[in-house]
MIKEVEX-300489 format. One record per residue: residue number from 0; residue in one letter; x, y, z of N, C-alpha, C in turn. Coordinates in pm, whole numbers. Atoms other than C-alpha are relative to their C-alpha. Layout:
REM residues N
+-----+---+--------+--------+--------+--------+--------+--------+--------+--------+--------+
!   k ! r !    n_u !    n_v !    n_w !   ca_u !   ca_v !   ca_w !    c_u !    c_v !    c_w !
+-----+---+--------+--------+--------+--------+--------+--------+--------+--------+--------+
! NUM ! A !      X !      Y !      Z !      X !      Y !      Z !      X !      Y !      Z !
...
+-----+---+--------+--------+--------+--------+--------+--------+--------+--------+--------+
This chain:
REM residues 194
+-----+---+--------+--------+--------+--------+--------+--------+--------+--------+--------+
!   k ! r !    n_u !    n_v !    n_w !   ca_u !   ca_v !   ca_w !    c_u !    c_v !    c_w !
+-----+---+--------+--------+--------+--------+--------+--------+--------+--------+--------+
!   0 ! X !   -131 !     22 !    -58 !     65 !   1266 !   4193 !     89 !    -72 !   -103 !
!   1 ! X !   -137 !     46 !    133 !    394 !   1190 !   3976 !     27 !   -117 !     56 !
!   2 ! X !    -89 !     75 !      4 !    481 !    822 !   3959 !    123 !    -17 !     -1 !
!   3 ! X !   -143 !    -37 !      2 !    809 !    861 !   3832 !      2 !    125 !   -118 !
!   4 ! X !    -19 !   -131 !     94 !    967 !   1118 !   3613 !     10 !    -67 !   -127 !
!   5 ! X !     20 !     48 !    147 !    940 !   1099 !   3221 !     84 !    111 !    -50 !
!   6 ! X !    -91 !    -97 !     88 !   1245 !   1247 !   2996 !    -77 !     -3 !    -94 !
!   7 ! X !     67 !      3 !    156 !   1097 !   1377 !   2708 !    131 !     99 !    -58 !
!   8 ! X !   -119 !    -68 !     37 !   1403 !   1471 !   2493 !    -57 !     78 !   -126 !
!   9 ! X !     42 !    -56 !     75 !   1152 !   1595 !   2199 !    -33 !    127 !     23 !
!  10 ! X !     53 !   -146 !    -15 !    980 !   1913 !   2104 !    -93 !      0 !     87 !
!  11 ! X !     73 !    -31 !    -77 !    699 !   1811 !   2317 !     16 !    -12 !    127 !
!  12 ! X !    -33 !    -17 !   -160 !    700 !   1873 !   2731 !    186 !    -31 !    -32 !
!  13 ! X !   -137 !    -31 !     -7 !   1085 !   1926 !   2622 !     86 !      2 !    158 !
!  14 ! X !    -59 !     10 !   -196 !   1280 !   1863 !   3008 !    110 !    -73 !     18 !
!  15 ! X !   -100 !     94 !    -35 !   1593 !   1685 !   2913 !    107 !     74 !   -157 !
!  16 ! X !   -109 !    -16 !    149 !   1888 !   1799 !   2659 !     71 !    -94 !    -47 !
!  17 ! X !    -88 !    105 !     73 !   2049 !   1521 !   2462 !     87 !     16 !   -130 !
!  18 ! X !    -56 !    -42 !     79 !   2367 !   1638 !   2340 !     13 !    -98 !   -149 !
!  19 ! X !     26 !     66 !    142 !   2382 !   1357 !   2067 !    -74 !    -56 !    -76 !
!  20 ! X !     95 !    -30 !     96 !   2064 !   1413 !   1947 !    -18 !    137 !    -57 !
!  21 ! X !    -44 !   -111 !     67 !   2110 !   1736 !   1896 !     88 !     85 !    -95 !
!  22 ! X !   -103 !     -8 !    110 !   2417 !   1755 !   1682 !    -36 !    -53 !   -131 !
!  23 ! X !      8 !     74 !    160 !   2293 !   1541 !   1404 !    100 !    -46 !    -57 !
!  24 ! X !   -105 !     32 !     91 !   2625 !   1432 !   1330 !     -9 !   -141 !     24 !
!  25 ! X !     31 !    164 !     21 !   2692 !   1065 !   1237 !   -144 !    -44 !    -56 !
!  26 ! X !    141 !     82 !      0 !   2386 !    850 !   1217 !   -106 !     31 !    113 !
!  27 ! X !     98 !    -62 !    -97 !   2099 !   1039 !   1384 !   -112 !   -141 !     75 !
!  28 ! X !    101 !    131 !    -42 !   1873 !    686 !   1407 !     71 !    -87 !     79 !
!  29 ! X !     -2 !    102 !    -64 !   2093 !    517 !   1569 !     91 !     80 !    147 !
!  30 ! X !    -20 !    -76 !    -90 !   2215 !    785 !   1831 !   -160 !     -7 !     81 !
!  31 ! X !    154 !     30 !    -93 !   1829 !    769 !   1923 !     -2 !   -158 !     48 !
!  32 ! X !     37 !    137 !    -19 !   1825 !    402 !   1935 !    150 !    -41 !    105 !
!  33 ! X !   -111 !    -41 !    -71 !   2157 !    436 !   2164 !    -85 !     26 !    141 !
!  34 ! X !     78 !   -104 !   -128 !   1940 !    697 !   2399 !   -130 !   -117 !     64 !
!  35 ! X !    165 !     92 !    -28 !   1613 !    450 !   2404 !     31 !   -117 !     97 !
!  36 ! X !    -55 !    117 !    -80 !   1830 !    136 !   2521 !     44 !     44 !    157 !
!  37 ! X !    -25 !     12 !    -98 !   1875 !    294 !   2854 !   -145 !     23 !    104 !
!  38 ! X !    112 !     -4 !    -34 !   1524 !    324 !   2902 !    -96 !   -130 !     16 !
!  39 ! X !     51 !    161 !    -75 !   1247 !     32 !   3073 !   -136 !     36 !   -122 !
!  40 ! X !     77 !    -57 !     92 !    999 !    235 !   2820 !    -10 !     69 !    -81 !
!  41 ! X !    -43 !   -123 !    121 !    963 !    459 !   2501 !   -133 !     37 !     -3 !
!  42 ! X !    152 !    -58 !     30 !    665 !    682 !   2442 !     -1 !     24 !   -155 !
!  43 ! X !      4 !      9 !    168 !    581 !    594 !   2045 !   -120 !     52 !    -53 !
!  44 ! X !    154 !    -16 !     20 !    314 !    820 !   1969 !     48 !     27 !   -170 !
!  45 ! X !    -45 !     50 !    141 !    288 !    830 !   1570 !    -69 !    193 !    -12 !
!  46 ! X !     23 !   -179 !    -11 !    198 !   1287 !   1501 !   -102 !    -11 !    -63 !
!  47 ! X !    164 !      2 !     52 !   -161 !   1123 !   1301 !      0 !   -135 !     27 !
!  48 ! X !    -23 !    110 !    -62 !   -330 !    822 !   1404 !    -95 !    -50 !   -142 !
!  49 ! X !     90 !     70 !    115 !   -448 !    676 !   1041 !     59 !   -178 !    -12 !
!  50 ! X !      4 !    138 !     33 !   -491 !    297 !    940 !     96 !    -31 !    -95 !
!  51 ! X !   -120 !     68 !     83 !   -148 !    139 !    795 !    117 !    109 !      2 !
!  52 ! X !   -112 !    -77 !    -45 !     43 !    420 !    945 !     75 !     -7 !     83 !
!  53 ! X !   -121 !     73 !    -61 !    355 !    296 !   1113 !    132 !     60 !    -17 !
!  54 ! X !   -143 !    -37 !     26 !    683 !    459 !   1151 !    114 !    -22 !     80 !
!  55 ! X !    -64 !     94 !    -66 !    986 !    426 !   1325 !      6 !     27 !    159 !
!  56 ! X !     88 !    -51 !   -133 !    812 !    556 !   1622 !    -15 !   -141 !     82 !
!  57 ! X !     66 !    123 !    -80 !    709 !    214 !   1696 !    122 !    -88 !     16 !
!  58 ! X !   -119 !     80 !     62 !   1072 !     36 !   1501 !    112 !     13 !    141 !
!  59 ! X !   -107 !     -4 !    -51 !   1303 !    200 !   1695 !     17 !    -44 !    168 !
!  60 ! X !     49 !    106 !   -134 !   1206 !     65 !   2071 !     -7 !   -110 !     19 !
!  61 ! X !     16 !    186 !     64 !   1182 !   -283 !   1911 !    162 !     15 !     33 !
!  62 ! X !   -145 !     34 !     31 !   1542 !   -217 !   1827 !    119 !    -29 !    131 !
!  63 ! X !    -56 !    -82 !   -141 !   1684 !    -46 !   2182 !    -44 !   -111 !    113 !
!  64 ! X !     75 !     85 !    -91 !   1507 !   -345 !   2352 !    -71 !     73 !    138 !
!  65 ! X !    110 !    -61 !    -98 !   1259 !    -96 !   2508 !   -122 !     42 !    -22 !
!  66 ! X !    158 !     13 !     26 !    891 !   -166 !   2541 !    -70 !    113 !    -58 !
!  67 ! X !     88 !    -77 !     63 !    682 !     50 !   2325 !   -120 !     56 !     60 !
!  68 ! X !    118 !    -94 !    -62 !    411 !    301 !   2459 !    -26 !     35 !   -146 !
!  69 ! X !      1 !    -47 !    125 !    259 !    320 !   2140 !   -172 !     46 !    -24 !
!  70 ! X !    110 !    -61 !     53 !    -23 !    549 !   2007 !    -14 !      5 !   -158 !
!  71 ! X !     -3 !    -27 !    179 !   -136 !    567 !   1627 !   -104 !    -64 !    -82 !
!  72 ! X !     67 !    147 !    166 !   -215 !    293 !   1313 !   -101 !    -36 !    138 !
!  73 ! X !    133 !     48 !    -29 !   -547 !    170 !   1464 !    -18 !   -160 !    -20 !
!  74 ! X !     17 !    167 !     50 !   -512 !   -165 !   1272 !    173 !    -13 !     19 !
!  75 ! X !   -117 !     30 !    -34 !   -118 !   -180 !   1417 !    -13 !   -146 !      3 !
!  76 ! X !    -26 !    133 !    -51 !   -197 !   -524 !   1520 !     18 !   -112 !    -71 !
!  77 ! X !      7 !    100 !     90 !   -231 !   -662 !   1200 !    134 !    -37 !    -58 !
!  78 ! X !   -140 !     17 !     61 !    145 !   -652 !   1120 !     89 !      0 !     90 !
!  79 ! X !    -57 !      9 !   -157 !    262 !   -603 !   1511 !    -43 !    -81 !    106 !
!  80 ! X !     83 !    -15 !   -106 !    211 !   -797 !   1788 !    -47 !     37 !    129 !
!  81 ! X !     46 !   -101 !   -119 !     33 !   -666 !   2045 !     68 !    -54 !    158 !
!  82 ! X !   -126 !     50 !   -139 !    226 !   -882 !   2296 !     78 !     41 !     25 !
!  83 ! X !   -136 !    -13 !    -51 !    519 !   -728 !   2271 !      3 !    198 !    -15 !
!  84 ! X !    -14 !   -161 !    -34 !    451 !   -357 !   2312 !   -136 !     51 !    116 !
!  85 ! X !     85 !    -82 !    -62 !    173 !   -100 !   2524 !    -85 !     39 !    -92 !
!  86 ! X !     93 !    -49 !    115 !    -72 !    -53 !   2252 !   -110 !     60 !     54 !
!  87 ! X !    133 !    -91 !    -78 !   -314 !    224 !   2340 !   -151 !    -28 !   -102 !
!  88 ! X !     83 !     55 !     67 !   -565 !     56 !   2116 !    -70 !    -78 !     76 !
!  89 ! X !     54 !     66 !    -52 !   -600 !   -210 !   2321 !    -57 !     44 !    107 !
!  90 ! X !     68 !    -50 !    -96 !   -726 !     17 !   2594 !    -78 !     76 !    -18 !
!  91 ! X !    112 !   -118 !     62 !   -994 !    214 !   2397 !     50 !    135 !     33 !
!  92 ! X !    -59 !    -82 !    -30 !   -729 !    479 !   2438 !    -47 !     93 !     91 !
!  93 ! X !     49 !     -4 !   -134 !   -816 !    519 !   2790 !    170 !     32 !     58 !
!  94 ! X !   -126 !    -18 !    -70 !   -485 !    697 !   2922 !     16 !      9 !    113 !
!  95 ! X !    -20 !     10 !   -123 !   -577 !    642 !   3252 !     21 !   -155 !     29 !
!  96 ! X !    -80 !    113 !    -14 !   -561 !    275 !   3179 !    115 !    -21 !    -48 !
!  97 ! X !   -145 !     38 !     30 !   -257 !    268 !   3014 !    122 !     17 !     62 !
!  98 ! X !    -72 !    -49 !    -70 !    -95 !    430 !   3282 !     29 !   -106 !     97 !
!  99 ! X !     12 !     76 !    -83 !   -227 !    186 !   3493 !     84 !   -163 !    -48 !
! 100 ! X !    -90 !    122 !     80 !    -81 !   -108 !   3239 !    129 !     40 !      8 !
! 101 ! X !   -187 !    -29 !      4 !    275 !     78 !   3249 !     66 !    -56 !    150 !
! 102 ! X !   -118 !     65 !   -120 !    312 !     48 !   3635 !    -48 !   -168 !     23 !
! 103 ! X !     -6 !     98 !     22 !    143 !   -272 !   3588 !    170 !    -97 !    -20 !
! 104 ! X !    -98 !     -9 !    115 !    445 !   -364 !   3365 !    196 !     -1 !    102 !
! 105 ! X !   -169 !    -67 !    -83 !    720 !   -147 !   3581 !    -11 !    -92 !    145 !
! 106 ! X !    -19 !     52 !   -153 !    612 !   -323 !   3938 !     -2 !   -187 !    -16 !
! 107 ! X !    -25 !    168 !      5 !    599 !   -743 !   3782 !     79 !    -32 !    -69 !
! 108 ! X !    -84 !     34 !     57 !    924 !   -795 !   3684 !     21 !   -118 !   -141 !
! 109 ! X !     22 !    159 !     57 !    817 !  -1135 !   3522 !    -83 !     50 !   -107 !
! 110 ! X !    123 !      4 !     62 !    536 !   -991 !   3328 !     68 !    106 !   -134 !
! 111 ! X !    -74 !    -73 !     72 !    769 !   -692 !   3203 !     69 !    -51 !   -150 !
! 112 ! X !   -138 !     74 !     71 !   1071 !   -929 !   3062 !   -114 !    -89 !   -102 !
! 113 ! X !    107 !     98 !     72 !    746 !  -1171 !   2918 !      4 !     82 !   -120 !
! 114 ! X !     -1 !   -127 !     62 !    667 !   -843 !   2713 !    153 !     15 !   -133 !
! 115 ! X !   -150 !    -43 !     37 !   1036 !   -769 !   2636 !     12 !   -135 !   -121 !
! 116 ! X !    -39 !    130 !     86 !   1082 !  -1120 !   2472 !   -126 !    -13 !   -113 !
! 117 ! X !    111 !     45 !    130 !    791 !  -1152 !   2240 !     55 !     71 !   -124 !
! 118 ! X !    -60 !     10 !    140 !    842 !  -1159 !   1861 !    -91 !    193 !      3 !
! 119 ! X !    102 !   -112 !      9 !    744 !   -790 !   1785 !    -85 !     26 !   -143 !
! 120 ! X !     89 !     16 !     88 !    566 !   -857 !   1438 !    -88 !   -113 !     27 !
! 121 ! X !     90 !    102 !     -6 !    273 !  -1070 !   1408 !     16 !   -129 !    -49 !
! 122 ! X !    -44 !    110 !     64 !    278 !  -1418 !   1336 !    -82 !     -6 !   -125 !
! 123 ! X !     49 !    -58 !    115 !     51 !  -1298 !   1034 !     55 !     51 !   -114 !
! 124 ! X !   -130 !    -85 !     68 !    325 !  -1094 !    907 !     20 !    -57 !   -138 !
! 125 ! X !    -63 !    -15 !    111 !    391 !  -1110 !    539 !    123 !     77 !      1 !
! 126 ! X !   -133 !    -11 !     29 !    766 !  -1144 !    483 !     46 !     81 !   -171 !
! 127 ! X !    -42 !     -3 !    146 !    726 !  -1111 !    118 !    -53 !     84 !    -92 !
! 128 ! X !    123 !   -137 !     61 !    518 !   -775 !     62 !    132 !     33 !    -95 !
! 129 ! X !    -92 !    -40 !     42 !    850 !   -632 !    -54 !    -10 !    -21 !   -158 !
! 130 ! X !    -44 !     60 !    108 !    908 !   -899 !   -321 !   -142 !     50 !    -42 !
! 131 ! X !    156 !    -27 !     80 !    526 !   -883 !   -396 !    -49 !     88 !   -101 !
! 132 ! X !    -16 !   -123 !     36 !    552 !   -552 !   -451 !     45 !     59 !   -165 !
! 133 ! X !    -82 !    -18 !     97 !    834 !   -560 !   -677 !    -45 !    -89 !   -157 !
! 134 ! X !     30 !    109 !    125 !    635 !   -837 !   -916 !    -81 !     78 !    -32 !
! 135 ! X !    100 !    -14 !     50 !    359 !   -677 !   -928 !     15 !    167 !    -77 !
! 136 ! X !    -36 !    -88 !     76 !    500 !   -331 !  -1041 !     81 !    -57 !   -162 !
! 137 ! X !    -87 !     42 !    111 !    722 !   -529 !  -1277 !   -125 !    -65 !   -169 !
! 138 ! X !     83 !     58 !     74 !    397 !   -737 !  -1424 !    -79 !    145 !    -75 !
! 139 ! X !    121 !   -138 !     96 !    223 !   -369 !  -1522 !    104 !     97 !    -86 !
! 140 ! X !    -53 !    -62 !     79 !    520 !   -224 !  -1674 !     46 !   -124 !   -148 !
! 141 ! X !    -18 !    164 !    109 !    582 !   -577 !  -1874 !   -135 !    -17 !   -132 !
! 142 ! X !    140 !    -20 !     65 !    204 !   -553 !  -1983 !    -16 !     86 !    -78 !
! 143 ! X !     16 !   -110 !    142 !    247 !   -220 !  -2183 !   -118 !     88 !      2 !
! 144 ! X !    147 !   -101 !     11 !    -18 !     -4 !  -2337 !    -61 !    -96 !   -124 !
! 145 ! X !     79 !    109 !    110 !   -217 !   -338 !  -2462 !   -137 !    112 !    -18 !
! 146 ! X !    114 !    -35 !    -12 !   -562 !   -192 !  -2591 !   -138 !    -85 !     36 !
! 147 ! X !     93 !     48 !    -61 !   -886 !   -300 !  -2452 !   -103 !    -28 !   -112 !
! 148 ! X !    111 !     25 !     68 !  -1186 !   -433 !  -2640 !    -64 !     72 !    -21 !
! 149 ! X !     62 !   -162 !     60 !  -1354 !   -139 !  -2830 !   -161 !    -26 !    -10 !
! 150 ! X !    109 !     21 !     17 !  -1695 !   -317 !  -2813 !    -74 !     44 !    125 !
! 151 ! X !     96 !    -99 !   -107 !  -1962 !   -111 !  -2547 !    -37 !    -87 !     22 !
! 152 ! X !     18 !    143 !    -88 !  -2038 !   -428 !  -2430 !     75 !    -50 !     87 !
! 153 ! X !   -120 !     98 !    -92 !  -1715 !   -541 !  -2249 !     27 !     64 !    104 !
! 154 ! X !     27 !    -45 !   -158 !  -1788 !   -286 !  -2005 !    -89 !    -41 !     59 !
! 155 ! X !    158 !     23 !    -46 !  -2100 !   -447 !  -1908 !     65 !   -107 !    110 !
! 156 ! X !     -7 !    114 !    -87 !  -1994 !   -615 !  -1581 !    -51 !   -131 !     -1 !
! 157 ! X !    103 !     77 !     26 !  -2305 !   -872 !  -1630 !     81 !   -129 !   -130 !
! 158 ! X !     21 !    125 !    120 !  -2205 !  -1029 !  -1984 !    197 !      9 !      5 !
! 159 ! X !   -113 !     35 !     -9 !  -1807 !   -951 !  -1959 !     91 !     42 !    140 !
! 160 ! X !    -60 !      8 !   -142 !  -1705 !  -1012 !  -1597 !    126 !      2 !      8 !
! 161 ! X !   -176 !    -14 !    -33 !  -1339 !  -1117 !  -1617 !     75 !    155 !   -100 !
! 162 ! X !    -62 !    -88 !     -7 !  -1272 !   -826 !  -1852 !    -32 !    172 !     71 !
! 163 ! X !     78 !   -158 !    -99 !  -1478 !   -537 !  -1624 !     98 !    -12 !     70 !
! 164 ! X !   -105 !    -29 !    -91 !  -1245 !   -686 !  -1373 !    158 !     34 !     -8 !
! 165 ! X !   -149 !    -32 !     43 !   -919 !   -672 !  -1541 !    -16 !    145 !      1 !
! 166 ! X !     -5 !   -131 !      9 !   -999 !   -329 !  -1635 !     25 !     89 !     94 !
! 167 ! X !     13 !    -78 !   -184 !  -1089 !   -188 !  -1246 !    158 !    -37 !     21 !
! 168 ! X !   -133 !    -13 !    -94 !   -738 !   -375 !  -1173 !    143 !     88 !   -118 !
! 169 ! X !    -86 !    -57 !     61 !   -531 !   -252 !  -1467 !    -55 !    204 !      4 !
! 170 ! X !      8 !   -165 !    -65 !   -675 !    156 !  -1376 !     45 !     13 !    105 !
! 171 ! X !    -39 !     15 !    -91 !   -569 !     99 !  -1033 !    103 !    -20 !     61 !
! 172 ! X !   -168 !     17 !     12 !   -222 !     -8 !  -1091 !     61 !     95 !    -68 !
! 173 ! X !    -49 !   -101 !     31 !   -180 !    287 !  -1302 !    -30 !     98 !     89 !
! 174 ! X !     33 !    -78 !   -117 !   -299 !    484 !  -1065 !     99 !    -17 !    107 !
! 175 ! X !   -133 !     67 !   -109 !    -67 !    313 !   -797 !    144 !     32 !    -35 !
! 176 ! X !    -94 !    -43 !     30 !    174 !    366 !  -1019 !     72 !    160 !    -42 !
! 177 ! X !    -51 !   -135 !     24 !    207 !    705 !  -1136 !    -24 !     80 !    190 !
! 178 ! X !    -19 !    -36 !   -136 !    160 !    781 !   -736 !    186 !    -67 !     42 !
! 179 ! X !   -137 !     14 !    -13 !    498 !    587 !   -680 !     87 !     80 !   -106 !
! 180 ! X !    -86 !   -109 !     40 !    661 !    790 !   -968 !     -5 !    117 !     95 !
! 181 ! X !     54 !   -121 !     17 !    496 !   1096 !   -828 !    112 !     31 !    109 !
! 182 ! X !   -112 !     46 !   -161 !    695 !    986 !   -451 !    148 !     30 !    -51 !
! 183 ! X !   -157 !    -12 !     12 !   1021 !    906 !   -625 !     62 !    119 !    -57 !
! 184 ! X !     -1 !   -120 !     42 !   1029 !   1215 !   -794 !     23 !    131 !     93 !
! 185 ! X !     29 !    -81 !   -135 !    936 !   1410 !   -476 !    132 !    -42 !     59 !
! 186 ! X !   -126 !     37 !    -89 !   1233 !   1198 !   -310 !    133 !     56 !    -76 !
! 187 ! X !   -152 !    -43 !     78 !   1483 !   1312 !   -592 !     22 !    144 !      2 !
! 188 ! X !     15 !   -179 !    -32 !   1352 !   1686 !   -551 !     68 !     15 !    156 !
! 189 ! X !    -56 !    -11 !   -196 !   1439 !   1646 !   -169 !    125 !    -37 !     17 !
! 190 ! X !    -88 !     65 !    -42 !   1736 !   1466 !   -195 !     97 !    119 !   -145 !
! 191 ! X !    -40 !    -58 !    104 !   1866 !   1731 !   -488 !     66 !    118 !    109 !
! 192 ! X !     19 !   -148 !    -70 !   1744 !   2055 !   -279 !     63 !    -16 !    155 !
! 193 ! X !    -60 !     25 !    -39 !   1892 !   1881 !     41 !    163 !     34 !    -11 !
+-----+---+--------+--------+--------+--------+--------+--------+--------+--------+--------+
């Protein structure tokens, strides 16, 4: 039996037309985040559910001040907190409990608004990944193409520890890095062919 009815204005169970999502004109993100604010809930499912995958599936419901129904990132909690959304994680993605947590939710006014008000990142939250980010790309292009110790010994984890480890982290940052070229590159092809 149907609780209440659920607009789904997407491609999936499609049952609602939303002329200004459909135009694309203006600012498409915030025409959604417009549509969301008249809603008590958002259904944030993420289209793969991998570890540190987060999009604005989850953002834009934060924004619209409407509670998150969220499916996905697995380890969400480590950068979200789980207080302030429907995390189907926390219910061993059991969609018969979560259903049961929504009218939970929809029938205790008090428990809802509790919800509504919580900080929606974790108090864990690194503010300063960004900057972090930006040092630590800066420190491996600063560093150059130093050469490494030519002696078959200084790979020997055992007798030269700190430079085995430098080594693992300076391959790894090139690696890291020619993946972010590989991205921005990809973004300039898209944003060209666009």
């Amino acid at each position: 039996m149907e609780y209440k009815h659920v607009d789904c204005p997407g491609r999936v169970l499609h049952n609602i037309d939303i002329p200004e999502l459909e135009t694309h004109k203006g600012n498409w993100g915030e025409s959604k985040r417009e549509l969301l604010k008249k809603y008590k809930f958002t259904i944030a499912f993420e289209n793969s559910s991998s570890n540190g995958y987060t999009t604005e599936k989850l953002f834009d419901p934060f924004f619209a001040t409407s509670v998150p129904i969220y499916f996905g990132n697995p380890i969400v909690a480590k950068d979200f907190n789980s207080k302030a959304f429907i995390n189907a994680n926390d219910f061993n993605n059991d969609f018969d409990a979560i259903i049961e947590g929504i009218k939970f939710l929809d029938t205790h006014r008090h428990e809802y608004l509790k919800m509504l008000r919580e900080s929606p990142v974790s108090k864990n939250y690194d503010f300063d990944i960004p900057d972090k980010f930006e040092a630590w790309l800066i420190s491996i292009i600063e560093k150059g193409n130093k050469p490494f110790n030519k002696d078959p010994l200084a790979f020997s984890p055992r007798i030269y520890n700190k430079e085995w480890r430098t080594l693992r982290h300076q391959k790894r940052a090139i690696v890291a890095l020619y993946c972010v070229v590989a991205l921005l590159m990809v973004c300039m092809v898209l944003l060209v062919l666009h």
